[in-house]
N, C-alpha and C positions, 0 to 999 in steps of 0.2 A: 504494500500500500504506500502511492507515494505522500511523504510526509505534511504536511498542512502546518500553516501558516497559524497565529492563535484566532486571527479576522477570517482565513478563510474558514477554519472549523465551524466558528461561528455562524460565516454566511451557507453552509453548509445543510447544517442543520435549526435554522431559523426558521426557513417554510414549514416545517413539519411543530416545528416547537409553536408556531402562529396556526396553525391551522388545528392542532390538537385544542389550544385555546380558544378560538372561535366556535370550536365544536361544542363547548359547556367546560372545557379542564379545568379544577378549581387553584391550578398551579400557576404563581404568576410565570412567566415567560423568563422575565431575568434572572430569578429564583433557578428556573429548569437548565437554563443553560450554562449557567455558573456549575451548577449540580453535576453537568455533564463535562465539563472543562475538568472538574474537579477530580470526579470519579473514573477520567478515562487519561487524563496528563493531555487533552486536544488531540486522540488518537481515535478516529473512525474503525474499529475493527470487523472482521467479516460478518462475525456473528450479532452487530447490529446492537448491542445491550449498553447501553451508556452509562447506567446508574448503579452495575454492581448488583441487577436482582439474581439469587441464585433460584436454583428449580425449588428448592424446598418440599413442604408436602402440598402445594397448590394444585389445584385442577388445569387441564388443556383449558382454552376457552378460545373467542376467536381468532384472538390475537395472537397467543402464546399456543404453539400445536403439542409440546413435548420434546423439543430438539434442544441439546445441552451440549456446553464443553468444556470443561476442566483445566482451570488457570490458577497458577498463582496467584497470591491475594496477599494480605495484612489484616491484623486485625488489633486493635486495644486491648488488653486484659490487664489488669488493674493497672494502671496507665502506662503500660510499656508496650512497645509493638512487636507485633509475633507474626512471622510469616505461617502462611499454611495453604492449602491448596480446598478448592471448593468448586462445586459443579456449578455454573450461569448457564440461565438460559438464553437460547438464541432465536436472534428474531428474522422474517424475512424484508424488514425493511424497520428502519428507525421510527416509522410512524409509527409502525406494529410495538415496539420498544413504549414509545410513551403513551400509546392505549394500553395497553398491559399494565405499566406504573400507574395508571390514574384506579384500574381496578387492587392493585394493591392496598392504595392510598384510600380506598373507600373502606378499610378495617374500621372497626372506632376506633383504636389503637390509635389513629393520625385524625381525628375530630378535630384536633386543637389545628395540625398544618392545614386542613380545609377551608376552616372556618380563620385562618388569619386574614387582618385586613391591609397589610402590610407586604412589601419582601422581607423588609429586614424582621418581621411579627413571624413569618412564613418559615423562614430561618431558623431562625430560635427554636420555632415549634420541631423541624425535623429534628434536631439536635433534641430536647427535652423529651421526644416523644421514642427515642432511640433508635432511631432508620440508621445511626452511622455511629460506629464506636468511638470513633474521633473525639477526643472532649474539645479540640477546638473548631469543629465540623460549622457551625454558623459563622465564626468570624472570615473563615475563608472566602467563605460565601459570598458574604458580604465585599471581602476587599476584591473578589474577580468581578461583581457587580461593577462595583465603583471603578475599579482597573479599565473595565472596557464598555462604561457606560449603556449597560445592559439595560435598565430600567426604559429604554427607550422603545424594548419592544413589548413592554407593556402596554405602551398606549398603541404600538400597531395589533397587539391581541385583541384588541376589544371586538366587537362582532360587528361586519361589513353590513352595510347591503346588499342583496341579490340584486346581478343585474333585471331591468325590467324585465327581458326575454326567458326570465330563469326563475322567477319568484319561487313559483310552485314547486320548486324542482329541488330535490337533494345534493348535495357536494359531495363533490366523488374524490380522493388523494389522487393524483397520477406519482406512480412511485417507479425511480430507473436508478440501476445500480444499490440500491437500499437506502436513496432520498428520496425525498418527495419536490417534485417540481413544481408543483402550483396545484390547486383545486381544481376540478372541473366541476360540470353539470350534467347529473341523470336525468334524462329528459325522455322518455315515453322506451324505454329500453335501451338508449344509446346517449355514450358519456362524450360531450362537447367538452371542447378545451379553449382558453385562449392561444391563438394561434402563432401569435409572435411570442409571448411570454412562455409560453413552453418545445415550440419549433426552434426559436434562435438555440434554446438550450439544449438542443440535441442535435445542432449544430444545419439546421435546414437556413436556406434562405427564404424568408418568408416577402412576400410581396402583397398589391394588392391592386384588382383591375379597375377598381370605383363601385364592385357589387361583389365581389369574391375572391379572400384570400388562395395566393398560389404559393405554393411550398416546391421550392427548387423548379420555380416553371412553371409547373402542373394546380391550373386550376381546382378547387376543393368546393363540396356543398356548402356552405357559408350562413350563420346566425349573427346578424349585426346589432351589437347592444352598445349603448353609451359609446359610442364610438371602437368596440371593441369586435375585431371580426375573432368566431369560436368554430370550428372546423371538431370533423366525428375523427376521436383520438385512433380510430383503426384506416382511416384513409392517412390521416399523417404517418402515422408507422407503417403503411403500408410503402409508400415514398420513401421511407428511411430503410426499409429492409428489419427494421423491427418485430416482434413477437409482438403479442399483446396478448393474456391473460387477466381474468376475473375472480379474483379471492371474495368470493360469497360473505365467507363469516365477515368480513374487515371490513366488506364493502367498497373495496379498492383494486384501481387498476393498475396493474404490473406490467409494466414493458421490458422485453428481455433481448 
């Protein structure tokens, strides 16, 4: 994996940290990503887990299927640090990773981190509620916060509105490589996407004729909203030589 930048990490895994937000997560966003900086040293690994959950005795669910793998760790024990080796689970994509942590997070156990009205209140509570042996597990937090002006995508977490063309319609992750590129829209069985916002980033040229976005040329069926052309994410991939798959339980589409 090539190595990452501590901004690119960040910019990395922000779509998915804002859109799990958007979705109801009751984590602030600066909070989560501090948390993942923290818990991973800024290192995206294959198996997608950013926060250190291991399998434990939890159930599959949609997020989390059962797949695990065995890494080295640390742990606190009466305040000294002890290596030791423990099984995490693996996700198939980082969004999968923070839907799963939000079903952890809904134990009572963590009532207090839910219900903070704060990051730095949010904080505190992971740490007192004891998600991490660390005794100094909140100040970190706090100072990668402040380090890289995290709080900022607090205020982009908040919840959008649907374009007009999309009201009714569900958000869908588009997920490649084990990020998420943007949301799209379920629309009567077929997921729209915005077409420059997620075609530049799989590297298409996107165009547009004054009635129909074209991806590397090739005109596409076309929904125009607020100024935004949204193309059916299986005619883009189809242009790119992409996969495209449908994860039921998660709700989300997979490009491969």
């Amino acid at each position: 994996m090539a190595k990452l930048s501590r901004e690119q990490f960040i910019a990395a895994i922000a779509p998915a940290v804002l859109l799990v937000r958007q979705e109801g997560s009751p984590i602030f966003p600066s909070v989560r990503i501090a948390q993942s900086i923290l818990e991973t040293g800024g290192v995206i690994h294959a198996w997608n887990n950013l926060g250190g959950i291991k399998v434990g005795t939890g159930s599959r669910n949609a997020y989390w299927q059962g797949e695990a793998v065995v890494k080295g760790t640390w742990e606190y024990v009466d305040n000294r640090s002890i290596e030791t080796q423990a099984a995490f689970r693996a996700y198939r994509s980082i969004y999968h990773y923070y839907k799963d942590q939000d079903l952890f997070l809904s134990a009572p156990r963590y009532d207090r981190v839910r219900s903070a009205g704060t990051p730095e209140r949010q904080a505190q509570m992971f740490q007192a509620s004891g998600y991490a042996t660390d005794p100094a597990y909140a100040s970190k937090l706090m100072t990668l916060i402040r380090q890289h002006n995290l709080t900022r995508y607090d205020e982009l977490g908040k919840p959008q509105p649907k374009p007009p063309a999309f009201q009714s319609d569900s958000i869908v992750p588009i997920i490649y490589q084990g990020q998420v590129l943007a949301g799209g829209y379920l629309k009567d069985g077929v997921t729209w996407i915005p077409a420059r916002r997620i075609g530049e980033g799989l590297g298409a040229i996107i165009g547009w004729t004054g009635s129909k976005v074209t991806a590397n040329g090739q005109e596409l069926d076309t929904i125009l909203s607020q100024s935004t052309g949204y193309v059916k994410i299986r005619d883009l991939a189809g242009i790119l030589s992409l996969g495209v798959s449908w994860d039921d339980q998660a709700k989300a589409v997979i490009l491969e």
